[in-house]
PAVODREN-543638 format. One record per residue (C-alpha): residue in three letters; x negated, y negated, z. Coordinates in Angstrom, 3 decimals. Layout:
<drenmars>
- ALA, X, Y, Z .
...
</drenmars>
This chain:
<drenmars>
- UNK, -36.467, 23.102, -34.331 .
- UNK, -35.709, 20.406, -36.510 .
- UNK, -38.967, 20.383, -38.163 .
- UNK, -39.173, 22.298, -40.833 .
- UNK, -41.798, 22.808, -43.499 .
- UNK, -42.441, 19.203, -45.457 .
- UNK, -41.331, 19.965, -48.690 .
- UNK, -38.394, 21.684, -48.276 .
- UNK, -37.311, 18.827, -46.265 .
- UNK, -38.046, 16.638, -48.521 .
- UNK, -36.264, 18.510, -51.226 .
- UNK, -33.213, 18.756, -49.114 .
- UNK, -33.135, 15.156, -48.173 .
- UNK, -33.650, 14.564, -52.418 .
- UNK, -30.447, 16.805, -53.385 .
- UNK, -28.360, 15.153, -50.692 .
- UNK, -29.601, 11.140, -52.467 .
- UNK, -27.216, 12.881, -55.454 .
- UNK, -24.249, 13.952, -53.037 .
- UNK, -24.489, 10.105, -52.117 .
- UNK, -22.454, 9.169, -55.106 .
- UNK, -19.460, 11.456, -54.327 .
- UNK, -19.096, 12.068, -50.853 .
- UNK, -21.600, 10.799, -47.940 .
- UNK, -21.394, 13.209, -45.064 .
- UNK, -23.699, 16.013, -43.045 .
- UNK, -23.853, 19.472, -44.053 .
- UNK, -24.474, 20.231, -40.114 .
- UNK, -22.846, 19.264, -36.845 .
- UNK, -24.322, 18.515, -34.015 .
- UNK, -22.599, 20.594, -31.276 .
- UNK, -23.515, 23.880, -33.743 .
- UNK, -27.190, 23.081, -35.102 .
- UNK, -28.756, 20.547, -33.629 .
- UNK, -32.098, 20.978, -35.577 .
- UNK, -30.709, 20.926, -39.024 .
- UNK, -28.175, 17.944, -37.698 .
- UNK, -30.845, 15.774, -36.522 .
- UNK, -33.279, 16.716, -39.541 .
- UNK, -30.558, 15.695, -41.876 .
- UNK, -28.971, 12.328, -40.057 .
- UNK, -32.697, 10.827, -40.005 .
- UNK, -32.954, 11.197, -43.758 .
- UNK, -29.221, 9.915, -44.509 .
- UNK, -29.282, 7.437, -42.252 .
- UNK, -32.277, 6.010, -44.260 .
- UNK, -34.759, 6.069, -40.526 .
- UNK, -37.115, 8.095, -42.610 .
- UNK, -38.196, 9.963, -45.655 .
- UNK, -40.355, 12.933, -45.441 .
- UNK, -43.977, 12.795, -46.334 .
- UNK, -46.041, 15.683, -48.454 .
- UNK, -48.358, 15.884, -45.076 .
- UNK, -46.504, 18.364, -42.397 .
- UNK, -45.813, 16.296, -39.229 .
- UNK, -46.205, 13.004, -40.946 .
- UNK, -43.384, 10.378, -41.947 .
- UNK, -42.224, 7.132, -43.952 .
- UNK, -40.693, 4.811, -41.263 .
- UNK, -37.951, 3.126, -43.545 .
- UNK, -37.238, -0.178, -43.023 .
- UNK, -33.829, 0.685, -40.773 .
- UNK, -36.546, 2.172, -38.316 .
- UNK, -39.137, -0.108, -38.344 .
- UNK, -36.555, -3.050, -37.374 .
- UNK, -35.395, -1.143, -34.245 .
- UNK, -39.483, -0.699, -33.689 .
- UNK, -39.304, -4.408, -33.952 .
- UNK, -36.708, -5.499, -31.839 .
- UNK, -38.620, -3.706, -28.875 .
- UNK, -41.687, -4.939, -29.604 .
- UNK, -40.189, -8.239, -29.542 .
- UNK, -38.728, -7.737, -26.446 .
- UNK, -41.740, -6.029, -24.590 .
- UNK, -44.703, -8.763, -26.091 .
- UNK, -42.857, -11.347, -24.510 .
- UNK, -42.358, -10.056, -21.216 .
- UNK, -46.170, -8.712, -20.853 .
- UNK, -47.141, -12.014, -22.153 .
- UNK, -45.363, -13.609, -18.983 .
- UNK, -47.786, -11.196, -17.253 .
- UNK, -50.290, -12.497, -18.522 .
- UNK, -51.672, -9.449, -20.355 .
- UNK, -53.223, -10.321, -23.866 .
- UNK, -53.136, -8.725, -27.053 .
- UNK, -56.632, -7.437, -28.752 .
- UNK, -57.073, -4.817, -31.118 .
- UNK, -60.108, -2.144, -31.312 .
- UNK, -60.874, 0.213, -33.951 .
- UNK, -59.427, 3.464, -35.095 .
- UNK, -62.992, 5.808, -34.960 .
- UNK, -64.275, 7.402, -31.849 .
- UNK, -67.583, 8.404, -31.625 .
- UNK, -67.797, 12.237, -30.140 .
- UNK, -70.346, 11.048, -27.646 .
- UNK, -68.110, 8.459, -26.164 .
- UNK, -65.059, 10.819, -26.493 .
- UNK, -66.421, 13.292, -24.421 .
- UNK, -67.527, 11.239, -21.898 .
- UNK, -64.548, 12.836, -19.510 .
- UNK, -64.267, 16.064, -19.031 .
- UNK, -60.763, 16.072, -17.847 .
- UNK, -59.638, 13.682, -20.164 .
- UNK, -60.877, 14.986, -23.098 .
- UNK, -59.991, 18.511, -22.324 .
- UNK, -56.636, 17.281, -21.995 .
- UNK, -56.354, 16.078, -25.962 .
- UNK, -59.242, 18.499, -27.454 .
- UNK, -56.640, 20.509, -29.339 .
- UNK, -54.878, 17.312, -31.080 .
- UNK, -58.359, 15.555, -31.810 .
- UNK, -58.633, 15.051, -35.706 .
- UNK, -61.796, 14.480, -36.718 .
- UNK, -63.626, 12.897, -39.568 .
- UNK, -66.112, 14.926, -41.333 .
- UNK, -67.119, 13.812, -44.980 .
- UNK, -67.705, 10.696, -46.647 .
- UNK, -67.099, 11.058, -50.576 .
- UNK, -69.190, 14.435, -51.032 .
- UNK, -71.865, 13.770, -48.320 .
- UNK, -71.349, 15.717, -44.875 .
- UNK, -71.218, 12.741, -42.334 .
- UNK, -74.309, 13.317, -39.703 .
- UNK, -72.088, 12.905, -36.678 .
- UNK, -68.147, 13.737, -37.164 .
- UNK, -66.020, 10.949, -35.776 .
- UNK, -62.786, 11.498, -34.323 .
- UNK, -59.986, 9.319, -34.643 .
- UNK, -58.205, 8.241, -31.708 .
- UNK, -55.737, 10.041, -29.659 .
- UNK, -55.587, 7.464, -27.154 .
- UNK, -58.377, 4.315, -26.387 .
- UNK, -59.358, 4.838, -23.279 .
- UNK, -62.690, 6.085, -24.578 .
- UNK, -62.705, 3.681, -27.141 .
- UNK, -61.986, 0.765, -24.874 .
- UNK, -63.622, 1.362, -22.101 .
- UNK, -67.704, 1.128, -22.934 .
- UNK, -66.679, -2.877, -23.376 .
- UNK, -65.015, -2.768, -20.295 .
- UNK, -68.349, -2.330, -18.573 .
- UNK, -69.893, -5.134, -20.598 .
- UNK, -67.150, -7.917, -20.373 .
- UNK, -66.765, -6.968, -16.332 .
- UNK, -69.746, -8.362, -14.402 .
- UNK, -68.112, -10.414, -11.239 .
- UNK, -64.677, -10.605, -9.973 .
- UNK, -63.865, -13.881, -11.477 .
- UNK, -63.708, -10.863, -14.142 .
- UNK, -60.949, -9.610, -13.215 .
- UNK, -58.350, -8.938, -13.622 .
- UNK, -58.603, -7.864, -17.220 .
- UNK, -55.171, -7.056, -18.767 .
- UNK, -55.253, -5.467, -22.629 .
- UNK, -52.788, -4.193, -24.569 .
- UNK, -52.583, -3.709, -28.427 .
- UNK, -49.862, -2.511, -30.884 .
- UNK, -51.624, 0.201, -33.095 .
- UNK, -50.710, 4.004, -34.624 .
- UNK, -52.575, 7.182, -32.966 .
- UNK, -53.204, 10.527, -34.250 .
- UNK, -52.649, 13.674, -32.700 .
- UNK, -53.026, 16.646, -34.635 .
- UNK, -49.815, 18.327, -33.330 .
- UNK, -48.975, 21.761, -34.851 .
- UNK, -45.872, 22.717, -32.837 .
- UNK, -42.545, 21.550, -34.255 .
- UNK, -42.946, 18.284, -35.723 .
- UNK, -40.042, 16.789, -35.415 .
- UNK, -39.559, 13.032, -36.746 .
- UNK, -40.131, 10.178, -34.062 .
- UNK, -40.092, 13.043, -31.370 .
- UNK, -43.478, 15.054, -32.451 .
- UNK, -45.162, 13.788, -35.315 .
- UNK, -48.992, 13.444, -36.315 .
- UNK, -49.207, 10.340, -36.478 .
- UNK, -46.945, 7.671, -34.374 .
- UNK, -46.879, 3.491, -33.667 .
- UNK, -47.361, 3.141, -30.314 .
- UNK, -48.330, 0.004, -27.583 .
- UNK, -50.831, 0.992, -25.189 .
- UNK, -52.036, -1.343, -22.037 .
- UNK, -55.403, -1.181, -20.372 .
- UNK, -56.478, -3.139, -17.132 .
- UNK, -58.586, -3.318, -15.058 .
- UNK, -58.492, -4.527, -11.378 .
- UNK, -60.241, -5.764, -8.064 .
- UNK, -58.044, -3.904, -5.858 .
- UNK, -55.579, -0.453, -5.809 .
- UNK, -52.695, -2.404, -5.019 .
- UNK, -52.620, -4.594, -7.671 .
- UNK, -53.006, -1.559, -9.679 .
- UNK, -50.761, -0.251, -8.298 .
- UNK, -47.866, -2.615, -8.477 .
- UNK, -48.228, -3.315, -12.408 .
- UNK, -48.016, 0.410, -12.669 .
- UNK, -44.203, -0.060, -11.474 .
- UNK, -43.844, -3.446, -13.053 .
- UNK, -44.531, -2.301, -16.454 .
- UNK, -42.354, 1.139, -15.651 .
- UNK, -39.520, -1.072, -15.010 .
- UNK, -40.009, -2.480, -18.520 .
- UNK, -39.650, 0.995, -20.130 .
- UNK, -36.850, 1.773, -18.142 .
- UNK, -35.198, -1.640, -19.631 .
- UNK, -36.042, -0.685, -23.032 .
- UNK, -34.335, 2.992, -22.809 .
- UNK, -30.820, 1.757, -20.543 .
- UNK, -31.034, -2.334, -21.390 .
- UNK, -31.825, -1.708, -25.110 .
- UNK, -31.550, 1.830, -26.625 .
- UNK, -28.599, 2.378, -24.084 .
- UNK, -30.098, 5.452, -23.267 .
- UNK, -30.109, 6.332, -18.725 .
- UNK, -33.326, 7.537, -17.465 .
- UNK, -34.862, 8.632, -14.427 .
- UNK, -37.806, 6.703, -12.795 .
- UNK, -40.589, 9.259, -11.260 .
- UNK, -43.581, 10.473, -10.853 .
- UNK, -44.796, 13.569, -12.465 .
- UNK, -46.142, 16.337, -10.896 .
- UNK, -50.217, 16.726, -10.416 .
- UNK, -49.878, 19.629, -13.241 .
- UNK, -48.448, 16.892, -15.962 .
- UNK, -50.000, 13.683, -15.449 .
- UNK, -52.470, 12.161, -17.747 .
- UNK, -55.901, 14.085, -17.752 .
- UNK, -58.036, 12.554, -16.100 .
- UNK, -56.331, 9.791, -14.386 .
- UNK, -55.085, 9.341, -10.727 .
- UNK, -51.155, 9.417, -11.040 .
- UNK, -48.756, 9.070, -13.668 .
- UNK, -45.119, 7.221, -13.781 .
- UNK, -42.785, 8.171, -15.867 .
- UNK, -38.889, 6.961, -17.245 .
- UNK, -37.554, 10.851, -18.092 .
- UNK, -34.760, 11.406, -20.339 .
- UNK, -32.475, 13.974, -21.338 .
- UNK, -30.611, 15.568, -24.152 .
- UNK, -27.855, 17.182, -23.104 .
- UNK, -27.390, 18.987, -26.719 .
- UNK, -30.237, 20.606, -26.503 .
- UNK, -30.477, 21.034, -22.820 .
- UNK, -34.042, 19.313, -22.747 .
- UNK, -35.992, 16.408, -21.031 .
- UNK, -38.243, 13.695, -22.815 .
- UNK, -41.076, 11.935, -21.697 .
- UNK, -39.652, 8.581, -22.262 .
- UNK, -42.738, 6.249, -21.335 .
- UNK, -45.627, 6.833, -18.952 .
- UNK, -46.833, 4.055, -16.982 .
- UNK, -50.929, 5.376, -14.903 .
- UNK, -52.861, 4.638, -12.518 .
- UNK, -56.380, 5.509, -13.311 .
- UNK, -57.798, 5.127, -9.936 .
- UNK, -61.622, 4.909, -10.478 .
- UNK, -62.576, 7.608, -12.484 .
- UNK, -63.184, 6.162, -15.898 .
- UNK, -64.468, 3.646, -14.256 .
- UNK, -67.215, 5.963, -12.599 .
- UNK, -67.682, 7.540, -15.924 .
- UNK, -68.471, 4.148, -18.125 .
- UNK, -69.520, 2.323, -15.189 .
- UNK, -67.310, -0.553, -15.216 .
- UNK, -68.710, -2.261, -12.015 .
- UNK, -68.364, -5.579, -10.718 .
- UNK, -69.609, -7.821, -7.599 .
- UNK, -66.574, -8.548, -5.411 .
- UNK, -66.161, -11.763, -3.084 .
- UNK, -68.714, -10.827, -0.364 .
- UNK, -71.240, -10.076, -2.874 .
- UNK, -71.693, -6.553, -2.898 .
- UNK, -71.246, -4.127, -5.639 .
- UNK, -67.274, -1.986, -6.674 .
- UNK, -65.745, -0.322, -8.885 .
- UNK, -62.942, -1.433, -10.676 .
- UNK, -59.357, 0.163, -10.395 .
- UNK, -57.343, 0.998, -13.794 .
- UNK, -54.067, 1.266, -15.378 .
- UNK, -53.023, 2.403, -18.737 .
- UNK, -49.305, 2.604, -19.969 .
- UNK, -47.822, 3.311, -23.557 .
- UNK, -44.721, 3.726, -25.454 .
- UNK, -43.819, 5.230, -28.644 .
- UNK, -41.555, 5.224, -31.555 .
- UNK, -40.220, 8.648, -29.952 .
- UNK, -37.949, 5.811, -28.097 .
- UNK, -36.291, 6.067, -31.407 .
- UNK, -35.849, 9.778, -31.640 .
- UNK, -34.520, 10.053, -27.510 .
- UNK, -31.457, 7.489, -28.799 .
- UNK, -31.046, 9.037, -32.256 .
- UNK, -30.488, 12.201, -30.206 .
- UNK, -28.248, 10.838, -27.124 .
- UNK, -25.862, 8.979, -29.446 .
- UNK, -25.447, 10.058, -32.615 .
- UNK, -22.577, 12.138, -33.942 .
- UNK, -21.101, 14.102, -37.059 .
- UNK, -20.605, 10.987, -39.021 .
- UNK, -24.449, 9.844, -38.104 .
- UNK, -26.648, 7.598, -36.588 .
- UNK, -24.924, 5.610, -34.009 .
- UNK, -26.727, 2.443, -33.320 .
- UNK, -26.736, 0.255, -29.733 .
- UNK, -25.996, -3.188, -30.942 .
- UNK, -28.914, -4.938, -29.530 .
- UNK, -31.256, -2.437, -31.894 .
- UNK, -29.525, -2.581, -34.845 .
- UNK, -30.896, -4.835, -37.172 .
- UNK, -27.210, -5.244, -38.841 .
- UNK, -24.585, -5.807, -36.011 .
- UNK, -21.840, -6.480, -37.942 .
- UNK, -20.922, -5.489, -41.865 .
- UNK, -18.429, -7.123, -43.487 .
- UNK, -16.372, -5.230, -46.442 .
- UNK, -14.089, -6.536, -48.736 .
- UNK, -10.667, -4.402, -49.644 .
- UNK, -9.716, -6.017, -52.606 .
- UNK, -6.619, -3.623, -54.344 .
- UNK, -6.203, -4.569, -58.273 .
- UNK, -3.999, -7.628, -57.963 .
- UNK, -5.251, -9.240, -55.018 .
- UNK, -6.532, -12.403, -54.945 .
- UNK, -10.429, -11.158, -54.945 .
- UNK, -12.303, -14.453, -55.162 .
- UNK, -10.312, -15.972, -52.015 .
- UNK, -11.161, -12.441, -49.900 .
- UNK, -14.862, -12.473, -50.827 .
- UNK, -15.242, -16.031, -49.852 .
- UNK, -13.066, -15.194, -46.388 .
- UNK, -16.086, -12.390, -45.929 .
- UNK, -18.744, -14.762, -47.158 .
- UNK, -17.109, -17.254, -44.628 .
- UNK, -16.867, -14.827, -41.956 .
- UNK, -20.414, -13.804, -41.765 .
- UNK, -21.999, -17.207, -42.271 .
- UNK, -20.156, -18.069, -38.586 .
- UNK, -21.203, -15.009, -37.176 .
- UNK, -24.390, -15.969, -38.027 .
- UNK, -24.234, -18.711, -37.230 .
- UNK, -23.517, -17.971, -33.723 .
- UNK, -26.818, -15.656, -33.105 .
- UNK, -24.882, -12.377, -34.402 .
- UNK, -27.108, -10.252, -36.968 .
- UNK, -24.132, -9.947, -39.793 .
- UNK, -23.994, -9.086, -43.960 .
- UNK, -21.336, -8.425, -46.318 .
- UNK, -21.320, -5.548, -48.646 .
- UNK, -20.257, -7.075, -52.105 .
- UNK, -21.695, -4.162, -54.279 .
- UNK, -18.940, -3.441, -57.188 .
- UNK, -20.369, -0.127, -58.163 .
- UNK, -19.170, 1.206, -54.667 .
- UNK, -15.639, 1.577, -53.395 .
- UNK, -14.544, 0.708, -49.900 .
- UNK, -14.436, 3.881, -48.825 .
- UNK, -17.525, 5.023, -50.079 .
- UNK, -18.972, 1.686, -48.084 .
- UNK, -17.689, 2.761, -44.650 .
- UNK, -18.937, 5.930, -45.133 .
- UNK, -22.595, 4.673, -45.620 .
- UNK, -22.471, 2.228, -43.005 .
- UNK, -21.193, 4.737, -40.386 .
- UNK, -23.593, 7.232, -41.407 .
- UNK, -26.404, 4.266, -40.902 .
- UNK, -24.960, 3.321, -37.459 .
- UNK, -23.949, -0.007, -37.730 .
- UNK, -21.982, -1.278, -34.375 .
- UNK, -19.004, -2.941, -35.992 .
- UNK, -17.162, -2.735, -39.212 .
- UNK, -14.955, -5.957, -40.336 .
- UNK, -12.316, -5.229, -43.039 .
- UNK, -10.923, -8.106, -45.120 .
- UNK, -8.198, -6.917, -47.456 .
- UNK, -4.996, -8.936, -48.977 .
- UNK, -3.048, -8.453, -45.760 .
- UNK, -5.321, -9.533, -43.854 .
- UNK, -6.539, -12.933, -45.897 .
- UNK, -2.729, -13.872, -46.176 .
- UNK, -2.437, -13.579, -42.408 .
- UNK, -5.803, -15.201, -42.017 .
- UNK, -7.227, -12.165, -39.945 .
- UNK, -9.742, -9.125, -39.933 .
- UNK, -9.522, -5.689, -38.959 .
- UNK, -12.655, -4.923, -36.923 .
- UNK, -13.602, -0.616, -36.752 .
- UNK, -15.807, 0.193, -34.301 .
- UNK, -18.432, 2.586, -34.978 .
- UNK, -18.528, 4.091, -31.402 .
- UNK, -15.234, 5.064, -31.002 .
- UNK, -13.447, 4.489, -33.959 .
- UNK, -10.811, 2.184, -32.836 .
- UNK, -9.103, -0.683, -34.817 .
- UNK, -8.578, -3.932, -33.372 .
- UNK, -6.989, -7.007, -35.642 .
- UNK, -8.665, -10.512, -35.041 .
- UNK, -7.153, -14.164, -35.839 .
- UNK, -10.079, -15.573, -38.324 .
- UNK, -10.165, -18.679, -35.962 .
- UNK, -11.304, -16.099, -32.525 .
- UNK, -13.658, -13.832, -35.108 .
- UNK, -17.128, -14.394, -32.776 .
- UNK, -15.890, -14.823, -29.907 .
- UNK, -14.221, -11.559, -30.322 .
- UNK, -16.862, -10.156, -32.184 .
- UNK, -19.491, -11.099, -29.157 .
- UNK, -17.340, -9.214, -27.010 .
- UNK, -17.138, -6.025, -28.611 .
- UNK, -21.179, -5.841, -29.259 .
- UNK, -21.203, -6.543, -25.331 .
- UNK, -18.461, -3.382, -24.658 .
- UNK, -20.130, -1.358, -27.205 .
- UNK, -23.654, -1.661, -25.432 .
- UNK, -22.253, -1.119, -22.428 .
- UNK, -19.508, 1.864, -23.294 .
- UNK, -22.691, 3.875, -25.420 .
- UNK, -24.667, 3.577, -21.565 .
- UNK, -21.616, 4.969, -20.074 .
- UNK, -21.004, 7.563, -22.144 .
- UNK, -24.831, 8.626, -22.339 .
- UNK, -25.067, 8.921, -18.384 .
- UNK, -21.593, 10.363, -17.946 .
- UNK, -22.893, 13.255, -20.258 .
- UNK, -26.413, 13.278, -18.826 .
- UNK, -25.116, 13.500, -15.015 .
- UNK, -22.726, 16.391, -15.974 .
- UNK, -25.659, 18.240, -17.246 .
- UNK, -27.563, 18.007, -13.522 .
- UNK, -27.648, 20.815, -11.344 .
- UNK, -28.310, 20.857, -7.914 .
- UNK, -30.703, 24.438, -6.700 .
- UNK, -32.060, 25.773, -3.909 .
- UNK, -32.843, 29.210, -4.909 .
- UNK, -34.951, 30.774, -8.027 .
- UNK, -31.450, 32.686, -8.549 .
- UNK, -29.486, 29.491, -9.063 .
- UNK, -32.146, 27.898, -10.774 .
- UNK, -32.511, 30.514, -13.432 .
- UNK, -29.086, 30.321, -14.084 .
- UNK, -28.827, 26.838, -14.531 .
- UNK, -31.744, 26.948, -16.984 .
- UNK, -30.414, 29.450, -19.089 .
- UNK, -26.987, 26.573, -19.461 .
- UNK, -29.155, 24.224, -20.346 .
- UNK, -29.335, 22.180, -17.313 .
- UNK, -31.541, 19.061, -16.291 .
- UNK, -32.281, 20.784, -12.638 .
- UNK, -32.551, 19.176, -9.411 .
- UNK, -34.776, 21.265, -6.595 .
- UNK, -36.752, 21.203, -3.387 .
- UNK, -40.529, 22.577, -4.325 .
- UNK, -43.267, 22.627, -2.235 .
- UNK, -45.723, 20.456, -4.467 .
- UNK, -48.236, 22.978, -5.040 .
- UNK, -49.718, 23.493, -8.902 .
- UNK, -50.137, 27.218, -8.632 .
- UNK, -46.125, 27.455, -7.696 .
- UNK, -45.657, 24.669, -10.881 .
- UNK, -47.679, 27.694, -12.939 .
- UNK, -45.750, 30.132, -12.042 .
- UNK, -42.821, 28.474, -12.392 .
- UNK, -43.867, 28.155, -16.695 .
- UNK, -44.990, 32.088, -16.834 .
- UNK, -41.675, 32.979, -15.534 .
- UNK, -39.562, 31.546, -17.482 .
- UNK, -41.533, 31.867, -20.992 .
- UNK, -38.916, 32.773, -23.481 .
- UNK, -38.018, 31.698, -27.157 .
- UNK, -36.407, 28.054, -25.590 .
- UNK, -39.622, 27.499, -24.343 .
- UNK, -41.138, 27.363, -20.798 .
- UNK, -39.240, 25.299, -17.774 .
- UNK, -41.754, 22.532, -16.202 .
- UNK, -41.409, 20.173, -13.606 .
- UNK, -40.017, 16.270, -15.225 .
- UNK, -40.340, 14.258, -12.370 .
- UNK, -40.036, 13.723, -8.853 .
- UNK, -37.673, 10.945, -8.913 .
- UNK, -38.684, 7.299, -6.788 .
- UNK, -35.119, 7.854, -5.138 .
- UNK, -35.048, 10.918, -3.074 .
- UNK, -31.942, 12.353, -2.133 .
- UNK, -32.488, 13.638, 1.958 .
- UNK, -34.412, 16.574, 2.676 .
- UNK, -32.907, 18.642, 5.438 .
- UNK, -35.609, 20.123, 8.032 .
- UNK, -36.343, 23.176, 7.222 .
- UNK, -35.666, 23.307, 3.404 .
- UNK, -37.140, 26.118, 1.785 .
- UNK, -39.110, 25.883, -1.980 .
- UNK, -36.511, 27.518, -4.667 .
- UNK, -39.888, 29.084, -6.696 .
- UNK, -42.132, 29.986, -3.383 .
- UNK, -39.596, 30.141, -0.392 .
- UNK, -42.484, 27.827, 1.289 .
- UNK, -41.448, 24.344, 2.996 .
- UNK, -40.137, 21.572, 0.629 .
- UNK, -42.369, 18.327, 0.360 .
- UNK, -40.114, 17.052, -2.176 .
- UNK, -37.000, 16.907, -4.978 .
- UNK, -38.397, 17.136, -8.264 .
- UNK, -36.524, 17.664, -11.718 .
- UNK, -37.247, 20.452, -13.764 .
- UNK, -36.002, 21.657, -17.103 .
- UNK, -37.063, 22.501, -20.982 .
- UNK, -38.499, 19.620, -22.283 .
- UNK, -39.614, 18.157, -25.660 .
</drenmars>
């Protein structure tokens, strides 16, 4: 897919800085190779630059301010929770790791571990976390002792490695990723259980409020939830290009197994000793990859306004006997009010560049809106505004510029959602037999079947339909079932449907 080895990456991405100076563009399209496409729009588009470690990569600065903007978003609102930041270390010892069995089974494969310190073979390896729970936990236990305890709401903001070997693939799959992860702790299973969905809601805001980007709330099967924990939640997304689902964000419920395992006990109200019910929940910088994917084009990235850490560029047309001071001072004008008024704006004043050159960069970097000033349009005291979505052209008085300008961020948030579902929704089939179902995989599909809920059928399911794409597994079962007619029959095992669950290739 689109990872390829490092280095030739890397030397691709290096020839193309050179091509930069003549003409910007992709060598790839998306609708014909969507590996190549996306390996090549994440290194023009300056979101990355490939690293001389396979699987790992330099978040550039147009990245990390996306990363940012969400974080921004999400602190504050589990802050109103009342859920506090803390941060624990990196090192796990292998004691504590494999504490549970399920668990650890789950992640032994990705596990890197620390071996040698300078020359000298460390006594004990330590492994470096794939996720905290094991890390966090042991304190759990110590910091719990009554229920005035509880509840105990963590999160921190920190990177994870997971020593993936199958298709990195920048944001999506990568060794190494920047992730928030949540861990609480509680008296009772309902209050468990309702920040599960509370903090699921706040993923699904991020993908459709945010990254514009529709997903589908559910729960995932007991075959792919978390190892080791109870239940798992889950905001599913899809790309229709390549006919697969993502994980967007998982939101668990524990139950009480770690809490068995590291004994995190407490004495409740009436005095007697329980065990404390737990939730973990994460996100990842893959949120980047999943709208990178869903809206980019031919010309590039294609960025939501409320992500995109420039909203607005401003470029000056001047032609050789225009009056170039008075239109670079209209631009400088024009993005001090917009500014001004909350919008994230610059102006592109390098010389060494020509215009064209200039909106060729900035669409290949994604940015929402493009204002033009040239000498028509400072004599009639006015701006051209290009938008990046759909390439229209709309002319704006000077004196309505932000109002105007607020406007079109607002329809271009909203028309990228639109356009993302309406694509998504086309690519959903309806099944009821393996027949139907098979056929739908093999056109790419996001599929939509009754199943009977049973893990050996989920199994089977993945041996039949191993192949070079990759083996079909259940996404979700989504929180809003469509009816279930008595008597409807499994499409994989012909038994009675429990359920509708989503199934497809997935990332």
């Amino acid at each position: 897919m689109a990872g390829k080895d490092a280095k030739s990456n890397a030397a691709k991405g290096k020839k193309k800085e050179v091509k930069k100076e003549t003409g910007l563009g992709l060598s790839y399209k998306k609708d014909e190779n969507f590996g190549e496409w996306y390996s090549e729009v994440v290194v023009n588009g300056e979101m990355i630059e490939y690293y001389d470690i396979s699987g790992c990569y330099i978040l550039r600065p147009w990245a990390m301010s996306i990363w940012e903007i969400m974080q921004t978003f999400f602190d504050a609102e589990i802050k109103k929770m009342k859920i506090k930041n803390c941060y624990f270390p990196l090192f796990v010892s292998s004691g504590v790791l494999q504490k549970e069995k399920d668990h650890i089974e789950g992640f032994a494969p990705e596990v890197a571990w620390v071996t040698k310190s300078g020359e000298s073979e460390l006594e004990m390896p330590i492994a470096i976390r794939p996720t905290s729970e094991t890390v966090m936990y042991p304190y759990f236990s110590k910091w719990i002792r009554g229920h005035r305890d509880l509840p105990l709401r963590l999160n921190q903001w920190c990177n994870v490695v997971r020593w993936e070997f199958s298709n990195p693939t920048p944001f999506i799959r990568s060794r190494e990723f920047l992730w928030q992860e949540g861990h609480t702790a509680f008296a009772t299973k309902e209050e468990a259980d309702t920040e599960v969905l509370d903090i699921l809601e706040l993923y699904r805001r991020i993908y459709e409020e945010f990254l514009a980007v529709p997903v589908i709330k559910g729960k995932k099967s007991e075959h792919e939830k978390f190892a080791g924990g109870l239940y798992t939640t889950t905001v599913e997304a899809f790309v229709p290009n390549t006919g697969r689902g993502v994980q967007g964000a998982t939101s668990h419920c524990l139950g009480q197994n770690f809490a068995k395992m590291f004994e995190i006990n407490f004495e409740n109200e009436k005095g007697e000793k329980a065990m404390v019910w737990q939730n973990s929940w994460a996100y990842t910088t893959r949120t980047i990859g999943v709208m990178i994917m869903v809206h980019g084009d031919d010309k590039g990235l294609v960025l939501p306004p409320k992500v995109a850490s420039i909203q607005v560029i401003v470029i000056p047309v001047p032609y050789k006997d225009a009056d170039t001071k008075g239109i670079f001072d209209a631009c400088a004008a024009t993005v001090k009010s917009l500014n001004e008024s909350g919008i994230r704006a610059e102006a592109d004043f390098r010389d060494n560049y020509s215009p064209g050159w200039k909106y060729s960069h900035w669409e290949m970097k994604g940015v929402p809106l493009r204002i033009e000033i040239g000498p028509k349009d400072y004599a009639n005291n006015q701006v051209r505004a290009v938008r990046r979505d759909n390439a229209t052209k709309h002319d704006i008085p000077m004196a309505d510029v932000v109002e105007r300008v607020k406007d079109m961020l607002d329809n271009i948030q909203q028309s990228l959602f639109d356009a993302a579902k309406e694509k998504r929704d086309v690519c959903i089939e309806v099944v009821h037999t393996w027949e139907e179902f098979a056929e739908a995989l093999g056109q790419k599909k996001m599929i939509l079947a009754p199943w009977c809920d049973e893990e050996e059928v989920e199994r089977d399911v993945k041996t039949r339909t191993k192949g070079e794409m990759g083996a079909a597994k259940s996404l979700c079962s989504p929180f809003q079932q469509p009816e279930l007619p008595e008597g409807t029959l499994c499409f994989a095992s012909g038994k009675p449907a429990k359920k509708w669950t989503y199934w497809g290739r997935s990332y």
